[in-house]
C-alpha positions as CSV (number, residue, x, y, z in Angstrom):
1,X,14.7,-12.7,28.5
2,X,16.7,-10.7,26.0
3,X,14.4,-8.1,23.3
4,X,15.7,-10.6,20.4
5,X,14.6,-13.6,22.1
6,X,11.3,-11.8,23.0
7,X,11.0,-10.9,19.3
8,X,11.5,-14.1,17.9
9,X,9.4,-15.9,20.3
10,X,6.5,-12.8,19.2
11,X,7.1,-13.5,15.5
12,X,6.6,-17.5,16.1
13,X,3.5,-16.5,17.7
14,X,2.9,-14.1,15.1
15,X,3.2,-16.9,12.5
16,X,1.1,-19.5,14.3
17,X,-1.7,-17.0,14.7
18,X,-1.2,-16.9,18.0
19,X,-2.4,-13.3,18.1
20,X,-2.6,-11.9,21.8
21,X,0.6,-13.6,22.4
22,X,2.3,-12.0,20.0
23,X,0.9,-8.4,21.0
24,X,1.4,-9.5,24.5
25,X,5.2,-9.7,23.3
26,X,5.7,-6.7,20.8
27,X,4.3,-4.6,23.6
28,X,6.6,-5.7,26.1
29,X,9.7,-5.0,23.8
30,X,8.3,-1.4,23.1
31,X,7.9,-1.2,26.8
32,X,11.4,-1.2,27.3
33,X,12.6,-0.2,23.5
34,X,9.8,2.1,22.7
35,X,11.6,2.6,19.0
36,X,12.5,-1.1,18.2
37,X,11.6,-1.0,14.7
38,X,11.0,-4.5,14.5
39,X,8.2,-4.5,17.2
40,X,6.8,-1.4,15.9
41,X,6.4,-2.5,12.6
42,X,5.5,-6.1,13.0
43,X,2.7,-4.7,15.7
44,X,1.5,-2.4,13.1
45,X,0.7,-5.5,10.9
46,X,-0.6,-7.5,13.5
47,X,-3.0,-4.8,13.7
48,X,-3.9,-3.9,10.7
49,X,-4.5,-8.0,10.0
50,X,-7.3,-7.4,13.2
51,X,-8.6,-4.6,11.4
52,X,-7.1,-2.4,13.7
53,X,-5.3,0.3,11.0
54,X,-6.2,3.4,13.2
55,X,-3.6,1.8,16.0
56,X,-1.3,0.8,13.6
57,X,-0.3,3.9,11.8
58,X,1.3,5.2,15.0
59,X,3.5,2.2,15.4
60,X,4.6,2.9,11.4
61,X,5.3,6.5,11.5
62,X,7.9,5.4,14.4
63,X,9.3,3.1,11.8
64,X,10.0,5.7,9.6
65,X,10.9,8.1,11.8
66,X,13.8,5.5,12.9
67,X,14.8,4.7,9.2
68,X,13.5,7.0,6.3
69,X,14.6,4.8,3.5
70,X,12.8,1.5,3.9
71,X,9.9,1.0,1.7
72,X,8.5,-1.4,3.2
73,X,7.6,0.4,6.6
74,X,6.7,3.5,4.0
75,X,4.2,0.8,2.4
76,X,2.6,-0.3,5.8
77,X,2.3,3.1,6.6
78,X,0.5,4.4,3.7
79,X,-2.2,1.3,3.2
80,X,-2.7,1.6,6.9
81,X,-3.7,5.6,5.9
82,X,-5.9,4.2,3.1
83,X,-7.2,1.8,5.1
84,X,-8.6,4.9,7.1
85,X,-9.6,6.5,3.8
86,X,-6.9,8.9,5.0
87,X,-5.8,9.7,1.6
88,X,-4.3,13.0,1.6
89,X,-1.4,11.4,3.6
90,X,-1.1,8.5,1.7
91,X,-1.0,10.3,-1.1
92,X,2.1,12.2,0.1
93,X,3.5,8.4,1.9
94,X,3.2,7.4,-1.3
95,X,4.8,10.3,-3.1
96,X,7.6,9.4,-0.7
97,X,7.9,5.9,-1.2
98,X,8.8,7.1,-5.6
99,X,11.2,9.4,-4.3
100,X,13.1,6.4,-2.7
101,X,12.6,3.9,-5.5
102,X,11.2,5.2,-8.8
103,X,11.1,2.3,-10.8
104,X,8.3,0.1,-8.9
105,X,5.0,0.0,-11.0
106,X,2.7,-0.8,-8.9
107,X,3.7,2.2,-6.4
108,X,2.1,4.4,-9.5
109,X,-0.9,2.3,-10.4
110,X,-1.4,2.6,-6.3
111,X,-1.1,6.7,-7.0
112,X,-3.4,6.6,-9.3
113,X,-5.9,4.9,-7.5
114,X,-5.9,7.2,-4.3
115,X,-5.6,10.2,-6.9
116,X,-8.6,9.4,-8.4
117,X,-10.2,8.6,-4.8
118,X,-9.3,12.4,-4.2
119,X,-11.2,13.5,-7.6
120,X,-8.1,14.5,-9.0
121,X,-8.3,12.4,-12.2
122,X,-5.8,13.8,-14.6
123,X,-3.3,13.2,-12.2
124,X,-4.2,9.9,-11.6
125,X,-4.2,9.3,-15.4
126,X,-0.7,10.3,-15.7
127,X,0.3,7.6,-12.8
128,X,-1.6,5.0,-14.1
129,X,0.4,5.9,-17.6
130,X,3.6,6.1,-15.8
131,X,3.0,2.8,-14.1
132,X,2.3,1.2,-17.6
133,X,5.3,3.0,-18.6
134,X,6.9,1.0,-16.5
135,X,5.5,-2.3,-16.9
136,X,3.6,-2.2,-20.0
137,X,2.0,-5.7,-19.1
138,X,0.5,-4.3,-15.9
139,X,-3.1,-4.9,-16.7
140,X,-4.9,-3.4,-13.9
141,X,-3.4,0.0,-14.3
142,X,-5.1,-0.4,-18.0
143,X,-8.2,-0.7,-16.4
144,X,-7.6,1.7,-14.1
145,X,-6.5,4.1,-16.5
146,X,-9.7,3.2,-18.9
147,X,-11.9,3.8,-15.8
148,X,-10.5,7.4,-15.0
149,X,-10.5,8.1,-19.0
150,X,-14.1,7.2,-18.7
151,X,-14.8,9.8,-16.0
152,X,-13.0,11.8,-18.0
153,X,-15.2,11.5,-20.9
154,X,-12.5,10.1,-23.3
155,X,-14.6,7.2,-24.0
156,X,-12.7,5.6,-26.8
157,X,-9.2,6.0,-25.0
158,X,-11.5,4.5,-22.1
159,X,-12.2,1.3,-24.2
160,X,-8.8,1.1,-25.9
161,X,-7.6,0.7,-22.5
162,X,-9.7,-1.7,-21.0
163,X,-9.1,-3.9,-24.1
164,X,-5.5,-3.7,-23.2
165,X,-6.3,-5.4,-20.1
166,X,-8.6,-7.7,-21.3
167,X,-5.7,-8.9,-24.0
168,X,-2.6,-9.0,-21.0
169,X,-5.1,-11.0,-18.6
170,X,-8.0,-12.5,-20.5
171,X,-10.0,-13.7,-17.7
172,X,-10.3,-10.2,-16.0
173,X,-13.6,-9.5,-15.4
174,X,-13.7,-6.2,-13.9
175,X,-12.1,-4.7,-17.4
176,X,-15.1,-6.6,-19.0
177,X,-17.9,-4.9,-16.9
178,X,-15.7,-1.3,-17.3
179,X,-16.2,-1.4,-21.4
């Protein structure tokens, strides 16, 4: 059988849930392609869906190893890092991921968040501005940013904020419980 039949038959598999069969198939493709990006980075998801990140983020550093300039395996790479609370490195995939495509919001708002998991909060307050910079509906990263002004001890910048959010998405009740 031929690596893209295999493949397609693993990403049917894949689809239907079918999980062991479609690992069963990925592996055998990396068996005989070991840097088939396609395996490796639809086994990395199969994984990480198992809660199985720690065996994934091999499988997504071969990905971008193989091609540098796709997003998306930067993006499976660095949640499967966070996933492991691993956040220096996302931190840096992340950092990566805006060097390749600066305009995407919700890579800064994402930033922000592992910035401020690292204790580094006025850096993460400038992402979560740059994100709403970029999409100044984006209400979560007003939250976010009202929640790392609050650490902060800017408390009315902390509730200006988090009424943002509350005005772009009414009904969300995290910003609520943050003022």
């Amino acid at each position: 059988m031929t690596i893209v039949k295999k493949l397609k038959l693993a990403i049917t598999a894949h689809k239907e849930r079918k999980y062991d069969e479609a690992e069963r198939l990925y592996l055998e493709i990396l068996k005989s392609e070991p840097k088939n990006i396609d395996a490796n980075h639809n086994l990395g998801v199969l994984r990480v869906s198992m809660n199985r990140s720690a065996e994934a983020i091999p499988l997504f550093k071969t990905t971008i190893e193989v091609d540098p300039k796709n997003t998306q395996f930067w993006f499976s790479y660095a949640n499967a890092l966070i996933n492991e609370k691993k956040f220096e490195e996302a931190e840096l995939s992340y950092r990566k991921i805006i060097e390749i495509d600066p305009n995407y919001p919700n890579l800064f708002g994402t930033l922000g968040n592992i910035l401020k998991e690292l204790g580094r909060l006025e850096e993460a307050e400038k992402s979560y501005k740059k994100a709403i910079e970029l999409k100044p509906d984006y209400a979560e990263a007003y939250n976010n940013l009202g929640n790392t002004l609050m650490d902060l001890g800017k408390l009315n910048e902390a509730e200006t904020n988090c009424k943002k959010a509350i005005e772009i998405k009414p009904n969300f009740n995290e910003a609520y419980i943050n003022m």
